[in-house]
N, CA, C and O atoms as a GROMACS GRO file, in nm:
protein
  532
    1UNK      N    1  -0.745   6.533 -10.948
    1UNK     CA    2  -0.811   6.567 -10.825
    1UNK      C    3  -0.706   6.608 -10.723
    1UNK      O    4  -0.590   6.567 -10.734
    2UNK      N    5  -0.746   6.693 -10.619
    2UNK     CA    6  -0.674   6.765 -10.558
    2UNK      C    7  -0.627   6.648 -10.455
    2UNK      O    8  -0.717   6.576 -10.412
    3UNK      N    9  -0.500   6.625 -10.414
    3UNK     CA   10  -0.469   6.511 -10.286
    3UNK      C   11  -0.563   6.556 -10.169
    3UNK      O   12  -0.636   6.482 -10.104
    4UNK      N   13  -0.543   6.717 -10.151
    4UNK     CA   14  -0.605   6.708 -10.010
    4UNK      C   15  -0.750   6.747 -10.014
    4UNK      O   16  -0.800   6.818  -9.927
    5UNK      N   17  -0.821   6.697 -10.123
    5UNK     CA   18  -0.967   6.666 -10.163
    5UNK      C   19  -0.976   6.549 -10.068
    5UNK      O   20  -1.050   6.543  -9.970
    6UNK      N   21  -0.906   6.472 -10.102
    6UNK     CA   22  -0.929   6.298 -10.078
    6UNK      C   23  -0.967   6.265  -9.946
    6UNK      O   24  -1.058   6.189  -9.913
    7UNK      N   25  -0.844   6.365  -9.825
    7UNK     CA   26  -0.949   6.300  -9.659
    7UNK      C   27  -1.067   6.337  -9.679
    7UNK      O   28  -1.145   6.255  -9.631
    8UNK      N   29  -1.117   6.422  -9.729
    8UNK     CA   30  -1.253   6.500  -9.697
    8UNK      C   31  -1.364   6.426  -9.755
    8UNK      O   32  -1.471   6.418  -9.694
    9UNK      N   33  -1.344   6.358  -9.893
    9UNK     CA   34  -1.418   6.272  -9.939
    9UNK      C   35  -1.412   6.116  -9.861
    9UNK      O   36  -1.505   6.040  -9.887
   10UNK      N   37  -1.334   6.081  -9.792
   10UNK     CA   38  -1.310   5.928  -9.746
   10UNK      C   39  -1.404   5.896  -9.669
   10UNK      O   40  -1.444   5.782  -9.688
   11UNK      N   41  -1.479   5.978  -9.552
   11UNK     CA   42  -1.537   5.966  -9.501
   11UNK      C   43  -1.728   5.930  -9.543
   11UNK      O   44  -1.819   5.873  -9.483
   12UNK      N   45  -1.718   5.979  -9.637
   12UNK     CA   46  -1.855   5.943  -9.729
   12UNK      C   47  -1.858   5.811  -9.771
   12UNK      O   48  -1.771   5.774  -9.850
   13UNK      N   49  -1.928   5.747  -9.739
   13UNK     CA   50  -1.908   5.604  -9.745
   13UNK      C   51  -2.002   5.594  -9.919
   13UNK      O   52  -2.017   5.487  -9.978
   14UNK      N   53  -2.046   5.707  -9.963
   14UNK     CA   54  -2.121   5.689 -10.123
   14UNK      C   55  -2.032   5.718 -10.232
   14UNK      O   56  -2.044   5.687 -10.351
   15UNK      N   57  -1.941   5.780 -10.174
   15UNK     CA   58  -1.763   5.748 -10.275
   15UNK      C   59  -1.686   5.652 -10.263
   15UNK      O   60  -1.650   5.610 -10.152
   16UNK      N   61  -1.644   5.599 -10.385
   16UNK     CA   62  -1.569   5.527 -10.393
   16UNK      C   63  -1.430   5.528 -10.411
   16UNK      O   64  -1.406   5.512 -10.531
   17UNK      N   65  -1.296   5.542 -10.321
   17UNK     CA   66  -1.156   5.639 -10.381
   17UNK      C   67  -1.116   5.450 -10.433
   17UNK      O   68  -1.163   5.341 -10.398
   18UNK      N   69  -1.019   5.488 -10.520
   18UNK     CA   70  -0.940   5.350 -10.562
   18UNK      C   71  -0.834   5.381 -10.592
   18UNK      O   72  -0.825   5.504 -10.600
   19UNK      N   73  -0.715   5.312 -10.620
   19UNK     CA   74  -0.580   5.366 -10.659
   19UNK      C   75  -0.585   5.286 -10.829
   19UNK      O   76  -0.582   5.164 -10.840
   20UNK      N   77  -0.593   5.391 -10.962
   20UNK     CA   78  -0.602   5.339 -11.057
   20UNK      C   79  -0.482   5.341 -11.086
   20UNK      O   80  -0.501   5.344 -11.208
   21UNK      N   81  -0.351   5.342 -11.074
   21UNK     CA   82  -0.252   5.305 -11.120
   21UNK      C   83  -0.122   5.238 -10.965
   21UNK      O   84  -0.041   5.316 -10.914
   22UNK      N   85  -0.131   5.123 -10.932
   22UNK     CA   86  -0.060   5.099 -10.842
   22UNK      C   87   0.086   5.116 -10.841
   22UNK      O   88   0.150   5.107 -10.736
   23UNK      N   89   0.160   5.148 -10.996
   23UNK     CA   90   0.299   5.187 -10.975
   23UNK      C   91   0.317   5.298 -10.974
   23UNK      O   92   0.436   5.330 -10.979
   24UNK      N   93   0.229   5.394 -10.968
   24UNK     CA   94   0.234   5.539 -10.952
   24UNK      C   95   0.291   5.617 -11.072
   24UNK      O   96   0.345   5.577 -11.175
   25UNK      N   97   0.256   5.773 -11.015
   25UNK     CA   98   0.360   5.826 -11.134
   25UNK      C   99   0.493   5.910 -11.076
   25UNK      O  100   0.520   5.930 -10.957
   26UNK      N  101   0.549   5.941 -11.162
   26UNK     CA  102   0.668   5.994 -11.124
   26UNK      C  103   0.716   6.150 -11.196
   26UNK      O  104   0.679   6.176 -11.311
   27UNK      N  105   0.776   6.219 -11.140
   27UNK     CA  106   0.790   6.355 -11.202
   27UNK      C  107   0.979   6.357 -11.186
   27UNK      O  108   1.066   6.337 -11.101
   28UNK      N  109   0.964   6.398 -11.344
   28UNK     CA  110   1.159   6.416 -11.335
   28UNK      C  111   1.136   6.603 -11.353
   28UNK      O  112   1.039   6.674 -11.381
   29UNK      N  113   1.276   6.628 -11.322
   29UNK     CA  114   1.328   6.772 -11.338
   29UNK      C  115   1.434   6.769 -11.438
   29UNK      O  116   1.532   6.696 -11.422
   30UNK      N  117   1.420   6.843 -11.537
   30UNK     CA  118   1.498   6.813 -11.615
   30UNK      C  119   1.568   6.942 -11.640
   30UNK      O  120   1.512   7.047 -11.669
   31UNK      N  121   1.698   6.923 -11.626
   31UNK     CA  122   1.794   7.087 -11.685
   31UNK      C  123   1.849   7.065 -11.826
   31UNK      O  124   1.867   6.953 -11.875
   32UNK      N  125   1.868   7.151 -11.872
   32UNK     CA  126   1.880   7.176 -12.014
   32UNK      C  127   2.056   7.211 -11.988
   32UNK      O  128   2.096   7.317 -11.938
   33UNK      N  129   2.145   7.100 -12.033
   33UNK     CA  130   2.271   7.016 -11.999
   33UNK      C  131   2.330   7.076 -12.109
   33UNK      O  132   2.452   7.082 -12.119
   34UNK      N  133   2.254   7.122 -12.194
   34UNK     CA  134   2.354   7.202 -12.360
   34UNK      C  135   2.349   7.348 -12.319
   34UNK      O  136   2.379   7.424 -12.411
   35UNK      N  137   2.319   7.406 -12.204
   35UNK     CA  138   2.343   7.547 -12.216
   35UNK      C  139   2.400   7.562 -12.090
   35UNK      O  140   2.414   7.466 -12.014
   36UNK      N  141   2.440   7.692 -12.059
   36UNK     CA  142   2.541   7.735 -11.953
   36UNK      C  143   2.410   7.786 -11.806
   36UNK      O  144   2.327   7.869 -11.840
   37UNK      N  145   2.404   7.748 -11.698
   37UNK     CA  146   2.533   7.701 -11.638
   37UNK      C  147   2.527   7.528 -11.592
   37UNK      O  148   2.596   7.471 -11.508
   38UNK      N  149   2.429   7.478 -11.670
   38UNK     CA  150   2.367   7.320 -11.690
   38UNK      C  151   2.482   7.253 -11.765
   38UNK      O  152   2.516   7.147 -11.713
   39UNK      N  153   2.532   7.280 -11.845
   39UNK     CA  154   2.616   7.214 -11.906
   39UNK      C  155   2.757   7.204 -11.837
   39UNK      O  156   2.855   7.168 -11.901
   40UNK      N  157   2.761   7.228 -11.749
   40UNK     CA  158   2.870   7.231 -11.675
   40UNK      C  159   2.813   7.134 -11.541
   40UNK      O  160   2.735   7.170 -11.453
   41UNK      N  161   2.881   6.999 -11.556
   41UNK     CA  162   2.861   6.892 -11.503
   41UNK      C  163   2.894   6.898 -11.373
   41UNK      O  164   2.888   6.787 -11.320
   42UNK      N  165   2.925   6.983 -11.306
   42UNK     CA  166   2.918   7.000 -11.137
   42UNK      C  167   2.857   7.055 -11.071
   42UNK      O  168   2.858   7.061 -10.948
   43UNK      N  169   2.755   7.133 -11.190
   43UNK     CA  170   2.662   7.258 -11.074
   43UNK      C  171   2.562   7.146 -11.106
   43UNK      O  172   2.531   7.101 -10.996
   44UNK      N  173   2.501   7.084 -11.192
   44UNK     CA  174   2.335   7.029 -11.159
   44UNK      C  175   2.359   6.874 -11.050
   44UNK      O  176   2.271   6.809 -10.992
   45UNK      N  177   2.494   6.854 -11.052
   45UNK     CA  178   2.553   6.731 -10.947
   45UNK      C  179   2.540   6.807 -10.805
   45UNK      O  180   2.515   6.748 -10.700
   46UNK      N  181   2.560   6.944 -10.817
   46UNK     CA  182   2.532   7.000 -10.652
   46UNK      C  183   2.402   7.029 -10.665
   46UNK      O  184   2.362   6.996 -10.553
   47UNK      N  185   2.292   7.075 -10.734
   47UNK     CA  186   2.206   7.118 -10.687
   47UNK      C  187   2.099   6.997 -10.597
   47UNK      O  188   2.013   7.018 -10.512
   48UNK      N  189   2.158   6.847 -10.668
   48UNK     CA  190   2.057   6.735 -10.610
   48UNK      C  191   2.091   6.768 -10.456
   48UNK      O  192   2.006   6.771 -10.367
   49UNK      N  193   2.177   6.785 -10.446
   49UNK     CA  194   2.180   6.814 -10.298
   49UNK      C  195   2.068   6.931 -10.195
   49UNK      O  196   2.061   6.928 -10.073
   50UNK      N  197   1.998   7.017 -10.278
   50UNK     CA  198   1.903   7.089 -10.226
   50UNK      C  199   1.753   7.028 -10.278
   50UNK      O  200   1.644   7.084 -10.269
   51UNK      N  201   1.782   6.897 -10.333
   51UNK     CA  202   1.642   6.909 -10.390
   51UNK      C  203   1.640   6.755 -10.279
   51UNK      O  204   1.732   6.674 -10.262
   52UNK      N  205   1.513   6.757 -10.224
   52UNK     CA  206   1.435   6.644 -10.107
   52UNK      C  207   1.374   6.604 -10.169
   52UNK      O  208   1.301   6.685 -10.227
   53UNK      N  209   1.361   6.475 -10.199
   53UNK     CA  210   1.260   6.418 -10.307
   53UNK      C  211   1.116   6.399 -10.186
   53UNK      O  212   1.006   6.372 -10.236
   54UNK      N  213   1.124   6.413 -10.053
   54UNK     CA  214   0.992   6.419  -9.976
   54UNK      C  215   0.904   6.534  -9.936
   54UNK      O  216   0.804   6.544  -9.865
   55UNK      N  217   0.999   6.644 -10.027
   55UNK     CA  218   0.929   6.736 -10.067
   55UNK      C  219   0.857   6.776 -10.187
   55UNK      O  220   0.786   6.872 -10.217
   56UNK      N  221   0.909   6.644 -10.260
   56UNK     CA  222   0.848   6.715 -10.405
   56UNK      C  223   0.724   6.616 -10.380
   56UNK      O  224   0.609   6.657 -10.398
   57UNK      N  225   0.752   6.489 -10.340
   57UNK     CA  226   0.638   6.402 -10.328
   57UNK      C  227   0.502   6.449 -10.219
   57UNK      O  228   0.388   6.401 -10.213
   58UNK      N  229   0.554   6.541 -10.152
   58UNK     CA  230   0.447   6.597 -10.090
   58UNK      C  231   0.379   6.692 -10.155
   58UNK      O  232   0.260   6.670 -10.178
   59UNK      N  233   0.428   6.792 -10.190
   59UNK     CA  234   0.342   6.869 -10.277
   59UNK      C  235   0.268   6.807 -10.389
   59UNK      O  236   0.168   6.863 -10.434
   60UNK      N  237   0.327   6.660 -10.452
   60UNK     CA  238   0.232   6.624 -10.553
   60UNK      C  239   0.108   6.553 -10.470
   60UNK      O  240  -0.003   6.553 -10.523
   61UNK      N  241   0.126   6.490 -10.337
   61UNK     CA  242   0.005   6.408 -10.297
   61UNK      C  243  -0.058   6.491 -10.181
   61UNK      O  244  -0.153   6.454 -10.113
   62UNK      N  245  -0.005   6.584 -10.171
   62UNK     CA  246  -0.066   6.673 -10.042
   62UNK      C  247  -0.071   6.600  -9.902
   62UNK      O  248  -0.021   6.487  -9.908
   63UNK      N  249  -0.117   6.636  -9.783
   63UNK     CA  250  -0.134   6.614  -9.666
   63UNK      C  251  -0.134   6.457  -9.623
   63UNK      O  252  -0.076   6.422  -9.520
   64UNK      N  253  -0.171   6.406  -9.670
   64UNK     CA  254  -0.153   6.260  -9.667
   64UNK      C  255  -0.058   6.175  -9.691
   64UNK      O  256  -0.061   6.133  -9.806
   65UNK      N  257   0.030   6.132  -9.624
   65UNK     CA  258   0.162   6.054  -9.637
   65UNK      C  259   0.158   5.944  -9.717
   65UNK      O  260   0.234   5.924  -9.812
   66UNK      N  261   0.049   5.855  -9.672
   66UNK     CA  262  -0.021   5.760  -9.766
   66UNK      C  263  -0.020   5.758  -9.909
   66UNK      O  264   0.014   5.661  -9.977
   67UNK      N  265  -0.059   5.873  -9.952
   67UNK     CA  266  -0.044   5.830 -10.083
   67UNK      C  267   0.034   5.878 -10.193
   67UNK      O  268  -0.005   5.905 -10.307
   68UNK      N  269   0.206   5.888 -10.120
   68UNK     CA  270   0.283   5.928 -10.189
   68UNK      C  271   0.401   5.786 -10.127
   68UNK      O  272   0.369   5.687 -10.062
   69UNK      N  273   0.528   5.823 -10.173
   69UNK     CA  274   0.629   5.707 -10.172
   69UNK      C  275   0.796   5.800 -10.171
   69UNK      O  276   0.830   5.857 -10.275
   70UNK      N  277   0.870   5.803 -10.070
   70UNK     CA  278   1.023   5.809 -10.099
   70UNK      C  279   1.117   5.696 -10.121
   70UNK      O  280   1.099   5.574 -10.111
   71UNK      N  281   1.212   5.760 -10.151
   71UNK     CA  282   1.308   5.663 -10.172
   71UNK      C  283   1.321   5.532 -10.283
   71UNK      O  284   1.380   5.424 -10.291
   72UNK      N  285   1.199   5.637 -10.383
   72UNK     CA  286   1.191   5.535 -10.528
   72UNK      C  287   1.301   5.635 -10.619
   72UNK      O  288   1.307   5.758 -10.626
   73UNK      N  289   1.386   5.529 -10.684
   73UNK     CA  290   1.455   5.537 -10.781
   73UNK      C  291   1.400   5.587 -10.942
   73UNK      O  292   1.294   5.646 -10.961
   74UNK      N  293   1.448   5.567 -10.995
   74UNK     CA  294   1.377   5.638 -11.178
   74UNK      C  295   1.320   5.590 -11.233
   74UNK      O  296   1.256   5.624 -11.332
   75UNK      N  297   1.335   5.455 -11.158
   75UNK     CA  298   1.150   5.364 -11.245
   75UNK      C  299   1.087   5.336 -11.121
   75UNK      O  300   1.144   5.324 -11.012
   76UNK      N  301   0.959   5.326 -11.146
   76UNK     CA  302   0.845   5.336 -11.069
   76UNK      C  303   0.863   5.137 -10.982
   76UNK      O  304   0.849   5.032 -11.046
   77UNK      N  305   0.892   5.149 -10.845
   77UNK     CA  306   0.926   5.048 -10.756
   77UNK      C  307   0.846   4.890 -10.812
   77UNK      O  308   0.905   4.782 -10.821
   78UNK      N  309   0.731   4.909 -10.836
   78UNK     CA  310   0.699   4.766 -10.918
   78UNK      C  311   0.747   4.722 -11.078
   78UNK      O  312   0.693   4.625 -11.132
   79UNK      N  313   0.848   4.799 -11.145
   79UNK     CA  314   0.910   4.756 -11.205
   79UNK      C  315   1.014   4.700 -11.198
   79UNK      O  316   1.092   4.696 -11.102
   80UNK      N  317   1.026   4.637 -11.335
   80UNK     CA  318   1.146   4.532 -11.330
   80UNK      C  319   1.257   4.553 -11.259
   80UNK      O  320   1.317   4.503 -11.165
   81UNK      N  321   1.268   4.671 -11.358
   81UNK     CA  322   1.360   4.790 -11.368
   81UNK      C  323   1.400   4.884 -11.218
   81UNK      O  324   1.486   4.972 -11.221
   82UNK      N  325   1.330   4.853 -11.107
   82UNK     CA  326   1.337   4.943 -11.009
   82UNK      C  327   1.466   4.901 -10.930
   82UNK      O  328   1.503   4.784 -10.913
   83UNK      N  329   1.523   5.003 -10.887
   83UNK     CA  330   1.671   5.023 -10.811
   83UNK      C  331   1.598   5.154 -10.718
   83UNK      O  332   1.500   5.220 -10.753
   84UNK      N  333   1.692   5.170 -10.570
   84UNK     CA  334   1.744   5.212 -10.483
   84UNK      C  335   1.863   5.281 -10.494
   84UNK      O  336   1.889   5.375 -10.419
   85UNK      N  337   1.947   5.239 -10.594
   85UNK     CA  338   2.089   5.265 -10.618
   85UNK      C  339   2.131   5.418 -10.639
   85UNK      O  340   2.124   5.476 -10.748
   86UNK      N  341   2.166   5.462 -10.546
   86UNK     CA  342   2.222   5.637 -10.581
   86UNK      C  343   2.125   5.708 -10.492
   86UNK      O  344   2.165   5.813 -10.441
   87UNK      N  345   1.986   5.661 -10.461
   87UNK     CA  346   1.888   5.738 -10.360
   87UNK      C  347   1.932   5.859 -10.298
   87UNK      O  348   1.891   5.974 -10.308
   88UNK      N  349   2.027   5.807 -10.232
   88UNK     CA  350   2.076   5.864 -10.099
   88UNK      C  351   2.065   6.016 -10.103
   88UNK      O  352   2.030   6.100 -10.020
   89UNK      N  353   2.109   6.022 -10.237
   89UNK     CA  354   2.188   6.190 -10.267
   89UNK      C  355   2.019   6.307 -10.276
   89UNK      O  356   2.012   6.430 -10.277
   90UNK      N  357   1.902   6.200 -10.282
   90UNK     CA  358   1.766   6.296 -10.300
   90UNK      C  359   1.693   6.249 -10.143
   90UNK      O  360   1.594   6.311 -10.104
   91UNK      N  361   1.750   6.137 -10.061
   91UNK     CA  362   1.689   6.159  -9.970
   91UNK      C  363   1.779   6.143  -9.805
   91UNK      O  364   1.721   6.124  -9.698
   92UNK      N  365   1.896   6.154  -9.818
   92UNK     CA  366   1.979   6.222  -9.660
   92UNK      C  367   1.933   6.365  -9.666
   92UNK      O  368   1.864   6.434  -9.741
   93UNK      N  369   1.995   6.379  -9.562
   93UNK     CA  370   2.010   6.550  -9.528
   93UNK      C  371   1.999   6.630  -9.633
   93UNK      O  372   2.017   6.594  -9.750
   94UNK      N  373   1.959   6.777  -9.582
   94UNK     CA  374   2.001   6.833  -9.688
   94UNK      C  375   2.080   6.969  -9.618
   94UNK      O  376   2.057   7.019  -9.508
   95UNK      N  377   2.180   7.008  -9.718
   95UNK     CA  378   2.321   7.099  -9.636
   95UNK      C  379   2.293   7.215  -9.739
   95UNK      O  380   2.375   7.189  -9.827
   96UNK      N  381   2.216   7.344  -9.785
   96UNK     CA  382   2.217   7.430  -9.852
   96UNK      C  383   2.362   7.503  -9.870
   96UNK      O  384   2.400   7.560  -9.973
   97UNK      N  385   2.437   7.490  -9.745
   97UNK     CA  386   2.540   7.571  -9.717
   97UNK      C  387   2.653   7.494  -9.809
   97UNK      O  388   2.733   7.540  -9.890
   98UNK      N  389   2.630   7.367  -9.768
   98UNK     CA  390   2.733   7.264  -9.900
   98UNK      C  391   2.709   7.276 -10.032
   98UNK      O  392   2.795   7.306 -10.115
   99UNK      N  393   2.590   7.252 -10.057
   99UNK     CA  394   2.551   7.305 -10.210
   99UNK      C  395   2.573   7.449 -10.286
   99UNK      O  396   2.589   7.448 -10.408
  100UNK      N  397   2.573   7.543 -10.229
  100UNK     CA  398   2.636   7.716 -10.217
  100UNK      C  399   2.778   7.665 -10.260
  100UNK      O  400   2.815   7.696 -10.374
  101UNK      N  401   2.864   7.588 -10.178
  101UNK     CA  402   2.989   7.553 -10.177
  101UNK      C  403   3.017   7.511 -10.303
  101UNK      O  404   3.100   7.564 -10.376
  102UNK      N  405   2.923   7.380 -10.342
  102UNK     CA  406   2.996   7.291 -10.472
  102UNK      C  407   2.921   7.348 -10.593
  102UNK      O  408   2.915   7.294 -10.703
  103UNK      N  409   2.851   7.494 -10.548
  103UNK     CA  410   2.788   7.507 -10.709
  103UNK      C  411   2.891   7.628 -10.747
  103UNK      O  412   2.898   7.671 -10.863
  104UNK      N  413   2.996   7.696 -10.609
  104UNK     CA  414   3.074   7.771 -10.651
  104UNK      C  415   3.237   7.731 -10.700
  104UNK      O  416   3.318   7.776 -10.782
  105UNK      N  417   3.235   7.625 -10.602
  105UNK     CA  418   3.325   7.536 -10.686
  105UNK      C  419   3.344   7.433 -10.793
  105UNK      O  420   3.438   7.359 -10.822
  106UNK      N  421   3.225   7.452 -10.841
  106UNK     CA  422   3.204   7.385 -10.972
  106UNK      C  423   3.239   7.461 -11.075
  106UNK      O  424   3.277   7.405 -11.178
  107UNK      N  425   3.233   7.619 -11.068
  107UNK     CA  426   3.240   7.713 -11.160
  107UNK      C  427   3.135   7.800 -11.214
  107UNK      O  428   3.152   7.861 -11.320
  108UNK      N  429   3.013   7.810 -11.137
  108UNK     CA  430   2.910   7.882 -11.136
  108UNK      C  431   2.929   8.032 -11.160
  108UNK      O  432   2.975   8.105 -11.072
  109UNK      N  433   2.898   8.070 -11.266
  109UNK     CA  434   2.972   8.239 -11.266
  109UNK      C  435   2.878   8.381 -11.293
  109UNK      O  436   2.909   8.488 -11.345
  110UNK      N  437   2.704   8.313 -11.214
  110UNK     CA  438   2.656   8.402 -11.182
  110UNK      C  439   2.552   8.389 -11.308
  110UNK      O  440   2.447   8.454 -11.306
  111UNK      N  441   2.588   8.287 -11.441
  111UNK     CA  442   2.458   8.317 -11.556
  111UNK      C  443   2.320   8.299 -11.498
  111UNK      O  444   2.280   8.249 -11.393
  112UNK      N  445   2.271   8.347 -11.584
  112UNK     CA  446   2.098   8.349 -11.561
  112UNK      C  447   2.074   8.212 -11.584
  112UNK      O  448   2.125   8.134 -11.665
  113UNK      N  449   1.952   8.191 -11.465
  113UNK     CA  450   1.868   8.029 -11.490
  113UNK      C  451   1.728   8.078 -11.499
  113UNK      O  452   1.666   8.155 -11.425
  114UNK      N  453   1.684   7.993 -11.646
  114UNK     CA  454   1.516   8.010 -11.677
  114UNK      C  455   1.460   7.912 -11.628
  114UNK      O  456   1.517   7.804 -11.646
  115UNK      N  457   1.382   7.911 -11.581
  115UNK     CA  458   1.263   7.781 -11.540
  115UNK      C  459   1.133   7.798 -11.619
  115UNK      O  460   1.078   7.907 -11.609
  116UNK      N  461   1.098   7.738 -11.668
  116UNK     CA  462   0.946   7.676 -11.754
  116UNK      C  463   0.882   7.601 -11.711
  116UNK      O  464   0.932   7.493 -11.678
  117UNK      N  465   0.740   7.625 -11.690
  117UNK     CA  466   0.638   7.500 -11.663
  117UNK      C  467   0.535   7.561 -11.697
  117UNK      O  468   0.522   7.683 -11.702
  118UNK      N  469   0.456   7.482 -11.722
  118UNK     CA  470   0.327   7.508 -11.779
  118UNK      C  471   0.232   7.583 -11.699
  118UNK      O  472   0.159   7.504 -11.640
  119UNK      N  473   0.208   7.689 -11.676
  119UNK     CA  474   0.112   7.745 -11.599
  119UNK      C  475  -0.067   7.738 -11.525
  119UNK      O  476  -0.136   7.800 -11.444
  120UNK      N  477  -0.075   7.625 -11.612
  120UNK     CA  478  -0.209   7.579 -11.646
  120UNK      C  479  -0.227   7.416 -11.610
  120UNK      O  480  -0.326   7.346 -11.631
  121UNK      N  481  -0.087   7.376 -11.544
  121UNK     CA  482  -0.136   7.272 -11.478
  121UNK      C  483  -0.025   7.272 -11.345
  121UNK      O  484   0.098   7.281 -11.340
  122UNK      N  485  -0.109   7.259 -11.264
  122UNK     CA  486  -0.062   7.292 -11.125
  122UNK      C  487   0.023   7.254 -11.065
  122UNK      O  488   0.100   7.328 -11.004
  123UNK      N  489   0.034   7.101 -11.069
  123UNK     CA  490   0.070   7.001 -11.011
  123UNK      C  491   0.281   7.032 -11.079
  123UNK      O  492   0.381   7.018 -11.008
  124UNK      N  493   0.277   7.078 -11.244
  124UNK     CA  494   0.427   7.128 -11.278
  124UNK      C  495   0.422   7.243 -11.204
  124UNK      O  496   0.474   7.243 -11.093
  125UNK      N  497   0.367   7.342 -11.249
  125UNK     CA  498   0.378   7.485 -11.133
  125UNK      C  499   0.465   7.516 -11.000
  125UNK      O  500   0.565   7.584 -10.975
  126UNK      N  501   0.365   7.423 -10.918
  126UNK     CA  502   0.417   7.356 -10.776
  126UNK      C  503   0.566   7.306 -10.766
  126UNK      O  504   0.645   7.320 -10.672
  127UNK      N  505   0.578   7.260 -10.858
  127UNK     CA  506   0.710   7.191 -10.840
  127UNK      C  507   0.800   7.298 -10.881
  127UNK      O  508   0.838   7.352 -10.778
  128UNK      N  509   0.848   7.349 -10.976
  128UNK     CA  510   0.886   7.428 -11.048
  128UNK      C  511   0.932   7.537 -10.941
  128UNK      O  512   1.049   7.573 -10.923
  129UNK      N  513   0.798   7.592 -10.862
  129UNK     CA  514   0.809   7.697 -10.747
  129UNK      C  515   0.913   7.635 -10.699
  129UNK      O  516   1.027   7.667 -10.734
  130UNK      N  517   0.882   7.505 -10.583
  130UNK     CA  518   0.930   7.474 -10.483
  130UNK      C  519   1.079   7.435 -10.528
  130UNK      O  520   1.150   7.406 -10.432
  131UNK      N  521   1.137   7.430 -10.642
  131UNK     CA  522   1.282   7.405 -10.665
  131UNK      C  523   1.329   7.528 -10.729
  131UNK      O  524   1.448   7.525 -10.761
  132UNK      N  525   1.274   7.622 -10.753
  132UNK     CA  526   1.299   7.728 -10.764
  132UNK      C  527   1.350   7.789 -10.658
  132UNK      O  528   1.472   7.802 -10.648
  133UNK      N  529   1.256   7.838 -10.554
  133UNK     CA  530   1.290   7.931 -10.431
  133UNK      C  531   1.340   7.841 -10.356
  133UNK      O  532   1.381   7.869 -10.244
   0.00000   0.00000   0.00000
């Protein structure tokens, strides 16, 4: 269901919204680390620097702040398993002009980058765009 379905339905008191999974889900980005220019361990270390994790979490929950979460780590915050540790680098600032910097001083030499997502479900699409452009 669409996030920004949800204000519009809240108000109907003959719906019922519930949160069926309280640790939420989570979406990784994954680069393909065996080919060029991914495999070269300093350009996908600069790109975290352009990617806002309160942007990706917005586009997955839409308009509503509520029902999304920053500053969760790689397991979902009611796990055992949940850390804070390293955050920082997906949610300080973000410096495009620094990242330009360390993806050229990493050794970036202009190869082509493919992106894939499934076309047919939105919610990858979206994301895909928004770390794309």
């Amino acid at each position: 269901m669409s996030a920004d379905l949800l204000p519009r339905l809240r108000p109907d008191r003959q719906v019922v919204l519930a949160v069926q999974n309280p640790s939420g889900l989570y979406t990784i980005l994954r680069l393909n680390h065996l080919h060029p220019p991914f495999s070269n361990r300093g350009i996908p270390h600069a790109l975290l620097g352009m990617i806002a994790q309160s942007d990706c979490v917005a586009l997955q929950t839409g308009s509503d702040p509520s029902l999304g979460r920053t500053g969760v780590g790689f397991f979902c915050p009611s796990s055992p398993m949940a850390s804070d540790a390293g955050i920082e680098v997906l949610t300080g600032p973000r410096d495009l002009d620094r990242v330009r910097r360390e993806i050229v001083e990493a050794g970036y030499k202009g190869e082509r980058v493919v992106t894939m997502a499934a076309g047919d479900i939105e919610d990858n699409k979206n994301r895909t765009e928004l770390v794309v452009t």
